[in-house]
Residue, then its C-alpha position, 0 to 999 in steps of 0.5 A: x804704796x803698791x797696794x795704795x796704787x793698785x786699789x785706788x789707780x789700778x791704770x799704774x798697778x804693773x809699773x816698777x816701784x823705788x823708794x827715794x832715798x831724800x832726807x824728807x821730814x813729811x813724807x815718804x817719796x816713791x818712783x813709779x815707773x819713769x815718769x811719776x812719783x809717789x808722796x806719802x805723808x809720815x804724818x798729819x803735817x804733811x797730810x795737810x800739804x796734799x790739799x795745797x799742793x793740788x791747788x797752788x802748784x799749778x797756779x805757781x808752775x806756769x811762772x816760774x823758771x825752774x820747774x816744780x812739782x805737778x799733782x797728777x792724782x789725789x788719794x784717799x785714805x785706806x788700806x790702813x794708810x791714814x791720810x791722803x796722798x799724791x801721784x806727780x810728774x817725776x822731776x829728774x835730778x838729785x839733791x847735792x851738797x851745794x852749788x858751786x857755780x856763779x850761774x847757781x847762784x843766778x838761777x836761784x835768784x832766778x826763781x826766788x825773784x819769779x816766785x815773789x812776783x806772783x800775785x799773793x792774793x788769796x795765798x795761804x800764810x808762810x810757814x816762815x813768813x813771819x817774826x823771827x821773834x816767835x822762835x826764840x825760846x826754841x832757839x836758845x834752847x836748842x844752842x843749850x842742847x848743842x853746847x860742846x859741838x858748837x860756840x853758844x855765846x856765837x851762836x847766841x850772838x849772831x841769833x841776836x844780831x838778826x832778831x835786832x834787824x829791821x823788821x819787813x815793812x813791804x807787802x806780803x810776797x811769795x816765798x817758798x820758805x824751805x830752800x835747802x839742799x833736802x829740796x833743790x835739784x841738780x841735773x847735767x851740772x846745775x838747778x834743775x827742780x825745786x820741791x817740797x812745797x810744804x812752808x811756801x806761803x805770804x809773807x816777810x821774802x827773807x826766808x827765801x835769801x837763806x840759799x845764800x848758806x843753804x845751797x851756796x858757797x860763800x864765792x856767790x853768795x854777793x851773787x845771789x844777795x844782788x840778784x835778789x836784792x836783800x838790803x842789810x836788814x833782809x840778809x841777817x833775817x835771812x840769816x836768822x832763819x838759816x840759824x833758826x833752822x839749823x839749829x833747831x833740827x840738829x838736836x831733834x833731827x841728829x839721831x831720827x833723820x842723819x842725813x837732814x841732820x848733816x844739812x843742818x850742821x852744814x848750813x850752821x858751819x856756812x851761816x854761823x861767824x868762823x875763827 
């Protein structure tokens, strides 16, 4: 990264470097000096994002209330690094657990509501914008891998229950489709930022309900389900998104990335029925 800055930005060359330590699956994130941020892709998906990012984010920032990332500088390829990569405004903050509080829940709802609003017009397709139904073998397959850590017949039951919901029959909306605790910051006790804008896209808006398990407790998650206006049939596709994901990147994630393997386990612990 140093070598990428001085041969392409040599304007930054002399300021100090730390590597981020965020469970992020695309890319590999870096602090320059105090106010930027450095975001290398690990691979070729991530590279693709870098493209997008540079021209959605700035036509999404001004309209939403939270801030998001904002693409300062495009670089090319070289030195033996293979993709294109960015240098954006650094966002203070830190991911946490989950959020607590009843204003949370608001905030978030807050965004998740403003992002919607957003003309779609021209947009590109979310990356969990569409059926569940398309999951399904992935799915299933992963509850076989995970037997004897999880209950497979309750997590193919609550699978089920939400590949049975209505289907989305309203126009394509904004989402940002990645709400969890790898991509939403805190700052002074509450949401400060959200990130990682590599799933956002049209399409069906229940993928952005799943913060109700991703990033919240169950005291607020009514909050966030009234604020956001999910009726029953939206809430267990959102569901049916947390255990899409969960369930998925447990197994695949569990020795290559622990930390987002510990998300995952936490929102299956939240989304998944209790005794």
């Amino acid at each position: 990264m140093r070598r990428l800055v001085a041969n392409q930005f040599p304007q930054w060359t002399d300021l100090p470097v730390a590597a981020v330590p965020r469970p992020g699956t695309d890319n590999a994130m870096y602090r320059l000096g105090d106010e930027f941020a450095v975001r290398l892709p690990r691979q070729a998906s991530g590279a693709a994002q870098v493209e997008r990012d540079a021209h959605w984010l700035p036509l999404l920032a001004p309209r939403l209330p939270l801030p998001i990332p904002e693409p300062l500088a495009t670089g090319r390829p070289a030195l033996g690094f293979p993709f294109p990569w960015t240098v954006g405004r650094w966002l203070p903050g830190d991911t946490v657990e989950a959020f607590t509080e009843r204003r949370d829940a608001l905030d978030l709802a807050a965004f998740v509501s403003a992002l919607r609003a957003v003309d779609p017009a021209g947009a590109p397709a979310g990356y969990r914008g569409g059926s569940l139904a398309r999951n399904d073998a992935s799915v299933r397959d992963a509850i076989a891998q995970l037997d004897g850590e999880l209950d497979p017949d309750a997590a193919t039951a609550a699978w089920e229950k939400a590949l049975a919901a209505a289907p989305w029959d309203g126009p394509p909306t904004w989402s940002h489709g990645d709400l969890h605790a790898g991509n939403v910051l805190a700052a002074g006790g509450r949401v400060s930022a959200v990130i990682d804008f590599g799933c956002a896209g049209v399409g069906d808006p229940a993928c952005d309900v799943m913060p109700a398990w991703t990033l919240l407790t169950a005291e607020h998650r009514d909050t966030f389900r009234d604020a956001v206006g999910a009726d029953d049939a939206m809430w267990e596709r959102a569901r049916g998104w947390v255990l899409c994901m969960g369930l998925v990147a447990l197994p695949y994630y569990r020795d290559r990335n622990p930390a987002f393997a510990a998300i995952a386990r936490r929102m299956l612990g939240e989304a998944l029925p209790r005794d």
